[in-house]
Residue frames relative to the residue before (quaternion, step in Angstrom):
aa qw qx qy qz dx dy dz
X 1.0000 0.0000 0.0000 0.0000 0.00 0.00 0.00
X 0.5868 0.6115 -0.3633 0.3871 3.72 1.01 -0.65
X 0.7000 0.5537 -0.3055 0.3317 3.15 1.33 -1.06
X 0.5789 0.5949 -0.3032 0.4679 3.14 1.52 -0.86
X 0.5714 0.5417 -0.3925 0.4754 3.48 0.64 -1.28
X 0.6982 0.3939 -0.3127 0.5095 4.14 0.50 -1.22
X 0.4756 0.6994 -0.4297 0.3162 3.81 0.54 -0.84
X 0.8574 0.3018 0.1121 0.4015 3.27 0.80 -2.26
X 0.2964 -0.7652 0.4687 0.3270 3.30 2.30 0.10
X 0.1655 -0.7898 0.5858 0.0750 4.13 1.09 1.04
X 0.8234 0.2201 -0.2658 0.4505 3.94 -0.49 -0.80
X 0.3774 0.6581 -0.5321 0.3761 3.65 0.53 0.48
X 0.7752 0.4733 -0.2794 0.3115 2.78 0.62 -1.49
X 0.2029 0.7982 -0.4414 0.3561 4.02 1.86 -0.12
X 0.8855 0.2991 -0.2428 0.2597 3.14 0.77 -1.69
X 0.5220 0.7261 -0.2976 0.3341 3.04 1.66 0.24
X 0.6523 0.6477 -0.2955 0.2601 3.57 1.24 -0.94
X 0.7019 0.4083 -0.3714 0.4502 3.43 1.09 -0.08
X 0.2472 0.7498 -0.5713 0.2244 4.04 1.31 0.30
X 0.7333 0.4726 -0.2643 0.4112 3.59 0.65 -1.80
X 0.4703 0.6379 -0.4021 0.4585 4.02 1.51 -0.37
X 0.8326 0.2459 -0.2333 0.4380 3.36 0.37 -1.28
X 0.5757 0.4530 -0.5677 0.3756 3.75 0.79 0.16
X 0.5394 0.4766 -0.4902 0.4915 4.07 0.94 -0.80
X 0.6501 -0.5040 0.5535 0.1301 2.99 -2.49 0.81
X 0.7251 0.1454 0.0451 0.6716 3.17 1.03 -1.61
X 0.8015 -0.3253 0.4152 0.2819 3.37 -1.73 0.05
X 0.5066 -0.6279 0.5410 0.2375 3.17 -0.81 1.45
X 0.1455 0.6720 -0.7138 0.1329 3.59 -1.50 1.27
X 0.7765 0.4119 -0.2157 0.4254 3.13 -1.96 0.65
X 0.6890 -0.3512 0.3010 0.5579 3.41 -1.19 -0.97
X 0.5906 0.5734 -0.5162 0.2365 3.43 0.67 0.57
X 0.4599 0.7172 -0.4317 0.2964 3.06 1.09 0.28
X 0.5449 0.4364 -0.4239 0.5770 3.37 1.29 -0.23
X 0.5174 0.4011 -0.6470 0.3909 3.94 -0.52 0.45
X 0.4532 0.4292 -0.5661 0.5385 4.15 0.20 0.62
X 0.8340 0.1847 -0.2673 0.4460 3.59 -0.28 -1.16
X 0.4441 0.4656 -0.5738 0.5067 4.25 0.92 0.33
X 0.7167 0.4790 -0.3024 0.4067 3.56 0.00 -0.40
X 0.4743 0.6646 -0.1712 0.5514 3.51 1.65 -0.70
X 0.6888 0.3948 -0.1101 0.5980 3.33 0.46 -1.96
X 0.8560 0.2719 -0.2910 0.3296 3.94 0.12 -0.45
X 0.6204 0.4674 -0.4076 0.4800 3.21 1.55 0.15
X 0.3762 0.5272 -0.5202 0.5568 4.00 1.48 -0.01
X 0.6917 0.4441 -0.3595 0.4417 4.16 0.21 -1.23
X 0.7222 0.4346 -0.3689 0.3917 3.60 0.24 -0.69
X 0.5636 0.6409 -0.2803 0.4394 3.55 1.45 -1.01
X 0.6120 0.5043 -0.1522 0.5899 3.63 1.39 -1.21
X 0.6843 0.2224 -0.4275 0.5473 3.57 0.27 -0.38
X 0.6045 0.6340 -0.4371 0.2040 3.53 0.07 -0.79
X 0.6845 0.5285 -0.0636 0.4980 3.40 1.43 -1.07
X 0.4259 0.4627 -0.3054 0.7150 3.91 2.29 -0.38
X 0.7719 0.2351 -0.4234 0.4118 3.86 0.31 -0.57
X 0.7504 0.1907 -0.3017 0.5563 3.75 0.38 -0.30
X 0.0694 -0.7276 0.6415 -0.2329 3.27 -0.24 1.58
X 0.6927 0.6217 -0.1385 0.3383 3.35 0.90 -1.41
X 0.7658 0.3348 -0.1341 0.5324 2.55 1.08 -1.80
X 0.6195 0.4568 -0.4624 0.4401 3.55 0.58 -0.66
X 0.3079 0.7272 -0.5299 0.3091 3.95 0.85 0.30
X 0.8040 0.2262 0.0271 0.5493 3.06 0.99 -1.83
X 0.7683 0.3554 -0.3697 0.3832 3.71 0.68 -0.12
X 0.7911 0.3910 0.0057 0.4703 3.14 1.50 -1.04
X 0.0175 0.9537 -0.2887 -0.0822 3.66 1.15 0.16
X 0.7458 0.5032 -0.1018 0.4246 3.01 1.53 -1.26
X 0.3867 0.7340 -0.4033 0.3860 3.28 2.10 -0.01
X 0.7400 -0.3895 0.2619 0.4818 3.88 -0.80 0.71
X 0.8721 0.3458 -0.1828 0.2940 3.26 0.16 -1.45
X 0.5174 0.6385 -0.2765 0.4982 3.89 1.23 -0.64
X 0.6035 0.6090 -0.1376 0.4960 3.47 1.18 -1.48
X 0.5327 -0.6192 0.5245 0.2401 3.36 0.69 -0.83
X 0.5129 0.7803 -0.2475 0.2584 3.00 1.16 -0.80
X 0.6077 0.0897 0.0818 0.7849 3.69 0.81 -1.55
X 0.2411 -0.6148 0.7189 0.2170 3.80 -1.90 0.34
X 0.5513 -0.6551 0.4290 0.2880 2.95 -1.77 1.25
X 0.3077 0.7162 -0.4566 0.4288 3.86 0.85 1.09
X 0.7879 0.4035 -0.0388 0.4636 2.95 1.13 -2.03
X 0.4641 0.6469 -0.2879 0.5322 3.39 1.63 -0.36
X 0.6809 0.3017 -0.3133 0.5892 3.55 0.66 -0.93
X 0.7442 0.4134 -0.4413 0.2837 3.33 -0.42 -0.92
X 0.5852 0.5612 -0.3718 0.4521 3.79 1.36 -0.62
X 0.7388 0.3767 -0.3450 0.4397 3.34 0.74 -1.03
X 0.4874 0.5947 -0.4925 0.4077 4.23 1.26 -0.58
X 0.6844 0.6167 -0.1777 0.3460 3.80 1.19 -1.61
X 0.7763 0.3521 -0.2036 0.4816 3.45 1.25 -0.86
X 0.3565 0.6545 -0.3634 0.5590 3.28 1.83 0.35
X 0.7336 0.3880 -0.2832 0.4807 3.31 0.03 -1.48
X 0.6238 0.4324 -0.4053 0.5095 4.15 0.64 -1.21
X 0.6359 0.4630 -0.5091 0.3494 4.15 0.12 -0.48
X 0.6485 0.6613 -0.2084 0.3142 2.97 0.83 -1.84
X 0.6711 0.4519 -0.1132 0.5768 3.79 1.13 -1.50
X 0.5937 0.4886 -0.4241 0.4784 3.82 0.95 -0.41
X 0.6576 0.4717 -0.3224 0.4910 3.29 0.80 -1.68
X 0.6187 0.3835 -0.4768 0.4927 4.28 0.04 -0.38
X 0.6691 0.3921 -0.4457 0.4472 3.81 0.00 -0.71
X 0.6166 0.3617 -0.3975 0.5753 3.84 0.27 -0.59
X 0.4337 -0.6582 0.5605 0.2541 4.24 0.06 0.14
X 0.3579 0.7134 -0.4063 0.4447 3.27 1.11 1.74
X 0.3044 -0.7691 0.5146 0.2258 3.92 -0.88 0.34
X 0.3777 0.7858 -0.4883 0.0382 3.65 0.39 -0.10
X 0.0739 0.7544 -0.6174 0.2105 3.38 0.79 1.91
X 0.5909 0.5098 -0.3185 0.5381 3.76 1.42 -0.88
X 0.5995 0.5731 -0.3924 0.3978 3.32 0.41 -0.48
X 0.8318 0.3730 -0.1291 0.3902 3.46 0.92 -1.31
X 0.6821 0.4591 -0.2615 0.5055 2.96 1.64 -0.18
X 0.5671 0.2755 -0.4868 0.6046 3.39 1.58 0.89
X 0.5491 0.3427 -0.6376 0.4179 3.50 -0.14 0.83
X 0.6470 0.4842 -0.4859 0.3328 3.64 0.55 -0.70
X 0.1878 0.9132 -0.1779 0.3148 3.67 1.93 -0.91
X 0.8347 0.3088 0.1049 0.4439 2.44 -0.43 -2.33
X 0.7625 0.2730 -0.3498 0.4708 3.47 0.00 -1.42
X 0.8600 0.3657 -0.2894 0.2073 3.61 -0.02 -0.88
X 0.7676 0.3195 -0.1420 0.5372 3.96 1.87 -0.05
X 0.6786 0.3919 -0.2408 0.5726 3.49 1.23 -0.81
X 0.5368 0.7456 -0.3867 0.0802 3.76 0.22 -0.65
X 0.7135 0.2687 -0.0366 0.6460 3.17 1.37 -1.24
X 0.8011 0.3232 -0.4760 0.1650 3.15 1.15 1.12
X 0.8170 0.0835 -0.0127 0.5705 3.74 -0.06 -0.53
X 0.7723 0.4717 0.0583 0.4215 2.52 0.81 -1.85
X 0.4389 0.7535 -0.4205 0.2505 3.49 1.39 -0.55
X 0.5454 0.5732 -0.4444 0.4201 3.99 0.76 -1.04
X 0.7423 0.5503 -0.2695 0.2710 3.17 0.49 -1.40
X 0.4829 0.7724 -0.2451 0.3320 3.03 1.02 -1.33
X 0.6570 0.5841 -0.0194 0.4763 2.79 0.81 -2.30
X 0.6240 0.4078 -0.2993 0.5956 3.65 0.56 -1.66
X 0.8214 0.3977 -0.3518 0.2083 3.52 -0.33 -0.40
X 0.4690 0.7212 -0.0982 0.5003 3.01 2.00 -0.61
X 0.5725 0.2664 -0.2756 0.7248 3.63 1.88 -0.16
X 0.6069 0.4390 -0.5359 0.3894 3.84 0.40 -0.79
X 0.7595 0.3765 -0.3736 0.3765 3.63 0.25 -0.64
X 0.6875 0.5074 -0.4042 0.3264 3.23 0.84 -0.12
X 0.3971 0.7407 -0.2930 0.4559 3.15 1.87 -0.22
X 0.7740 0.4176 -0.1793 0.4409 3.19 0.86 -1.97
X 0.4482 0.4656 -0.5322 0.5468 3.90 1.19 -0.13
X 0.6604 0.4079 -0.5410 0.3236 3.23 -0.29 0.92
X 0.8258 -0.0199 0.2710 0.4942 3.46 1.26 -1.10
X 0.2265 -0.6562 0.6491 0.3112 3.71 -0.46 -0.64
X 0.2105 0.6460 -0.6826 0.2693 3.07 0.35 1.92
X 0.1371 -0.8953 0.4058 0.1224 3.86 0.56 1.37
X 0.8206 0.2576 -0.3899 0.3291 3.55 0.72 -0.52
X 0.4176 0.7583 -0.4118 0.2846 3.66 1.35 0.23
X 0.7210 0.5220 -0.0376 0.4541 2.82 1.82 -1.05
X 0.4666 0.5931 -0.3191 0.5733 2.62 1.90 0.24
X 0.6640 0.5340 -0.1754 0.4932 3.45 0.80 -1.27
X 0.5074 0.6683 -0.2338 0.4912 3.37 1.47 -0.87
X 0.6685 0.6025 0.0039 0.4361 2.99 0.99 -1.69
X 0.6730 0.4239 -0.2200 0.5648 3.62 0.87 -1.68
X 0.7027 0.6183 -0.2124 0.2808 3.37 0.78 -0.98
X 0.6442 0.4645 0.0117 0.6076 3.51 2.17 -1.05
X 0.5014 0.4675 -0.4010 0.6077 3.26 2.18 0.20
X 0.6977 0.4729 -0.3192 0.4333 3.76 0.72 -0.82
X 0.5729 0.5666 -0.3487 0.4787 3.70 1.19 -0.68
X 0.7030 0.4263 -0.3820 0.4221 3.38 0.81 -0.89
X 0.8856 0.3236 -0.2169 0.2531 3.52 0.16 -0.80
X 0.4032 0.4336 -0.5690 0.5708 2.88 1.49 0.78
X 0.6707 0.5195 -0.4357 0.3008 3.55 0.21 -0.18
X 0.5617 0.7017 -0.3257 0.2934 2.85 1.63 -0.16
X 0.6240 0.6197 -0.1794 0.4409 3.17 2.43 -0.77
X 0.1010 0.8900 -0.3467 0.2784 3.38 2.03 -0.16
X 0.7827 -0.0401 -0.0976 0.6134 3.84 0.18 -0.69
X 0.7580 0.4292 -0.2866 0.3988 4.04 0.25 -0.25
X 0.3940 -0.5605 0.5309 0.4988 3.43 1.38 -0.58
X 0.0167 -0.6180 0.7185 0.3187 3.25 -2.11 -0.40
X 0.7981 -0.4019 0.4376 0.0996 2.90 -1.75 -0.53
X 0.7404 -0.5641 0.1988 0.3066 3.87 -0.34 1.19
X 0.7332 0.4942 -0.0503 0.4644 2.39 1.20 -1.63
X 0.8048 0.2546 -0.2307 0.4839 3.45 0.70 -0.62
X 0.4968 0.3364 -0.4913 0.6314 3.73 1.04 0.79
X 0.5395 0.5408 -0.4548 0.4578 3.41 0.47 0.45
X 0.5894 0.4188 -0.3030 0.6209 3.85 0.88 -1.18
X 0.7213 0.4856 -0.3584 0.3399 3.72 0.04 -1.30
X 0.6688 0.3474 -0.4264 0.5002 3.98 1.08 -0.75
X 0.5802 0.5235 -0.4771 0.4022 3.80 0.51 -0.05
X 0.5933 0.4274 -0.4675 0.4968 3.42 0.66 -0.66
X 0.6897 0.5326 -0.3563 0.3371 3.89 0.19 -0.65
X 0.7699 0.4035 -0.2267 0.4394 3.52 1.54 -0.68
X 0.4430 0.5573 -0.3632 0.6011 3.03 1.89 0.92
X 0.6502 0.5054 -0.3161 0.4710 3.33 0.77 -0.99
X 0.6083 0.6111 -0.2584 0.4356 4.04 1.22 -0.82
X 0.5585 0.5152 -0.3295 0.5604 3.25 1.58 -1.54
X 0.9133 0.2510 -0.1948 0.2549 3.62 0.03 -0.96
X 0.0844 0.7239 -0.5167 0.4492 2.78 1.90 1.38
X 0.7700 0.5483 -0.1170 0.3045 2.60 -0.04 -2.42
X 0.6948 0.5994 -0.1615 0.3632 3.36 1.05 -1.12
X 0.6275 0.4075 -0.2216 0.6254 3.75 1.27 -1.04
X 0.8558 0.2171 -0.0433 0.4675 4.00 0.51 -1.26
X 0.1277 0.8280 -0.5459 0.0084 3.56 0.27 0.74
X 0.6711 0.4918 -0.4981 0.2443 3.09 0.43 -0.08
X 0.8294 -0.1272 0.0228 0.5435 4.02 -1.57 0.29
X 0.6901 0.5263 -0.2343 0.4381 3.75 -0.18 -1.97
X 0.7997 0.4535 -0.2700 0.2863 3.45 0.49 -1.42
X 0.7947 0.3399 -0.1783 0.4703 3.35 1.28 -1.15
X 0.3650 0.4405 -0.6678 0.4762 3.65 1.03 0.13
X 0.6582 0.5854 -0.3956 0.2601 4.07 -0.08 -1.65
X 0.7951 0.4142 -0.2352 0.3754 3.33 1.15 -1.25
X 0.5246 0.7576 -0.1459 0.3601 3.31 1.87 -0.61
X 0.6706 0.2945 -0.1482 0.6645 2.76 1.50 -1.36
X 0.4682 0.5700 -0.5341 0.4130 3.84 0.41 0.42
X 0.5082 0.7358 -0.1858 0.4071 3.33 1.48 -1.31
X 0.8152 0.4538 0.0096 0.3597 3.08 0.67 -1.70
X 0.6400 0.5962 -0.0344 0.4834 2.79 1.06 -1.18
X 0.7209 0.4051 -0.1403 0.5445 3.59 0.59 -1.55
X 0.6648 0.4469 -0.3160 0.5084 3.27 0.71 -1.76
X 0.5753 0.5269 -0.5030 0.3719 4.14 -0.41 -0.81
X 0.7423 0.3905 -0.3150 0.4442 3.41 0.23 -1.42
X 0.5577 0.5841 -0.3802 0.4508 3.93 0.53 -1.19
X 0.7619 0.4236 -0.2247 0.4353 3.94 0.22 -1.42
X 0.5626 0.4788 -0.4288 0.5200 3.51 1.10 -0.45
X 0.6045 0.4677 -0.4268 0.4835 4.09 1.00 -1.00
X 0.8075 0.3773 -0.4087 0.1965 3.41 0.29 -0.59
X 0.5464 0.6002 -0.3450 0.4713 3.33 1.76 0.07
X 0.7654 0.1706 -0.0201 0.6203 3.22 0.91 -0.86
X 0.0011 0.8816 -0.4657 0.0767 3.37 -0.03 1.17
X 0.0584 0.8729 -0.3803 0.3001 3.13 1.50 1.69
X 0.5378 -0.5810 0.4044 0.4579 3.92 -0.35 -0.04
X 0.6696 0.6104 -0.2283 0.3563 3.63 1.18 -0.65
X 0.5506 0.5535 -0.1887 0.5957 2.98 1.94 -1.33
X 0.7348 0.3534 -0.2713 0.5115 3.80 1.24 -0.63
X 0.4302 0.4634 -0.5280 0.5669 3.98 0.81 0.19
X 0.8248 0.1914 -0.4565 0.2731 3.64 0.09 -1.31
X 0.5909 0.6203 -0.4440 0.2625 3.53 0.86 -0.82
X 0.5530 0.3951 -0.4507 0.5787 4.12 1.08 -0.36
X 0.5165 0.4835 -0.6022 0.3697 4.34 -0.08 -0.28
X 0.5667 0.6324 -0.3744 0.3725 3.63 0.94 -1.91
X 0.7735 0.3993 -0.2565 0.4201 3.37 -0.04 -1.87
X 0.6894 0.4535 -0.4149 0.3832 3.76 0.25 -1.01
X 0.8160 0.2940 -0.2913 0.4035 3.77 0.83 -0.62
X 0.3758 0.6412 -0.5027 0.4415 3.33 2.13 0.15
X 0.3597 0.8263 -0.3150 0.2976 4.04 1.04 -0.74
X 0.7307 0.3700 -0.2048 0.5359 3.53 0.85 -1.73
X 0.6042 0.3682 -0.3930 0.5873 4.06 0.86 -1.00
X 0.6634 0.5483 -0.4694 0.1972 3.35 -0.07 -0.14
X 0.5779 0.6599 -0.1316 0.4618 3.07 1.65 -1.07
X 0.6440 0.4459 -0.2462 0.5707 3.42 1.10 -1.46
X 0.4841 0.6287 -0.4299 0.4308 3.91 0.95 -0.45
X 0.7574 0.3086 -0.2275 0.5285 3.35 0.34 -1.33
X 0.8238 0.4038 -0.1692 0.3602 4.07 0.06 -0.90
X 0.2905 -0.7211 0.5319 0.3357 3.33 -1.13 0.05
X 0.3886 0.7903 -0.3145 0.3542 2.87 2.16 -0.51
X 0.7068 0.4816 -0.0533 0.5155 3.46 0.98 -1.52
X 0.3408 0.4619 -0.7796 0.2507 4.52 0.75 -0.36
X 0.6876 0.5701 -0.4278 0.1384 3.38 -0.41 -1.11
X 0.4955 0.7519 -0.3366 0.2754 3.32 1.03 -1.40
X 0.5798 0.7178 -0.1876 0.3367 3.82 0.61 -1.42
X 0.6138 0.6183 -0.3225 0.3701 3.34 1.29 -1.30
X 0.5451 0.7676 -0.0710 0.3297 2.92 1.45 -1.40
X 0.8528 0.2733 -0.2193 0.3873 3.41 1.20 -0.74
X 0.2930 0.6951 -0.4653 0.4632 3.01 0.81 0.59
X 0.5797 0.3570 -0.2706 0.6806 3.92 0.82 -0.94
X 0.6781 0.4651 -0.4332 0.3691 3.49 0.06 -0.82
X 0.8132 0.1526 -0.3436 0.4443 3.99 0.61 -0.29
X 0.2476 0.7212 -0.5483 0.3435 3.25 1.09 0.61
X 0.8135 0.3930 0.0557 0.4251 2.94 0.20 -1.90
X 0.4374 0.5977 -0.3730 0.5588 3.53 1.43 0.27
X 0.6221 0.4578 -0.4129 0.4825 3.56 0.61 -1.15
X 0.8086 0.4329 -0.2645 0.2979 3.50 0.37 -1.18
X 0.6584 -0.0361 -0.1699 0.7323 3.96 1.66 -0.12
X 0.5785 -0.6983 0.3663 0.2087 3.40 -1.11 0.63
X 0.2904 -0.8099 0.3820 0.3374 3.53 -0.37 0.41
X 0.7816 0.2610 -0.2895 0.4869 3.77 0.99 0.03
């Protein structure tokens, strides 16, 4: 079971459950309460495929990941990540939701766009839409979005390091994304939420841009992925709540990793 739990990076997914909050208008009710755990179920599937397509490489960079190890076979990897697809997909219809786009840019992403140009995006779009299965809250989901483009390509420095310059663009994008926090939710809830997104994310980013070391890039993607939940409560009222949440979220991080 550990392997699986590591397979799917399990407490990540925390940082996902309040996306479908900020894309709805009003308060999740009914059968919409299951578009959190569809969003759950397709970010555990994307986590699982992600780890079948860079088998290889995690051969040589990443050994101790589930599949290299021996641990889980790249069989069982697909069929987990096909399985937690189909269970999002089938949540999102019971909640009177599509999230066939959704799944067909994570499948996308992990298995054709990743390693290229275009990969951030990919990714960046891969939360807007998971956002927008909530609603046609468009510019949260943008910001959502802007926010899951900088996460990615610093994550991209994770085993090689990156590079001043581009943890340098990636904390600007974050001190825009804060402004247009501040901007949609001013009131108390919103701007501590948007502050401490601020804080948080940015610190880790400025340390990448001093020390543009692979470590400084693992921690500065952990930041963003758990910078994700304040980010949310920033934009939503749907989401003050969300926050509670991270606290388990880096608990349970020490114990499987989230990137």
């Amino acid at each position: 079971m550990r392997a699986y739990l590591e397979l799917v990076r399990a407490p990540a997914a925390l940082t996902v459950l309040g996306d479908t909050l900020v894309g709805a208008r009003e308060p999740l009710r009914g059968r919409r309460l299951l578009l959190p755990l569809a969003s759950v179920a397709l970010y555990w599937a994307g986590m699982a495929l992600n780890d079948w397509a860079d088998r290889d490489v995690d051969a040589v960079e990443r050994p101790e990941r589930p599949i290299p190890s021996g641990r889980v076979s790249p069989e069982a990897a697909l069929a987990t990540a096909a399985g937690l697809t189909a269970v999002g997909v089938g949540l999102a219809a019971v909640a009177g939701r599509n999230a066939v786009p959704l799944a067909a840019a994570v499948w996308s992403y992990d298995t054709v766009l990743k390693d290229t140009a275009a990969g951030p995006f990919a990714m960046a779009a891969c939360r807007g839409l998971d956002v927008l299965m909530g609603g046609r809250a468009v510019l949260p989901a943008a910001l959502m979005a802007a926010h899951t483009l900088g996460v990615t390509v610093l994550s991209r420095g994770e085993v090689h390091g990156t590079s001043p310059r581009v943890a340098g663009a990636v904390l600007s994008g974050t001190a825009a994304t804060t402004l247009a926090a501040l901007l949609r939710r001013p009131g108390l809830a919103g701007v501590a939420s948007a502050l401490g997104y601020a804080a948080s994310v940015g610190a880790a980013q400025w340390a990448a841009v001093r020390d543009p070391s692979a470590g400084s890039a693992r921690a500065a993607t952990k930041a963003g992925i758990h910078g994700m939940v304040l980010l949310q409560s920033a934009l939503s009222r749907n989401a003050s709540f969300v926050p509670l949440v991270l606290p388990l979220a880096r608990l349970l991080s020490r114990k499987v990793g989230p990137t």
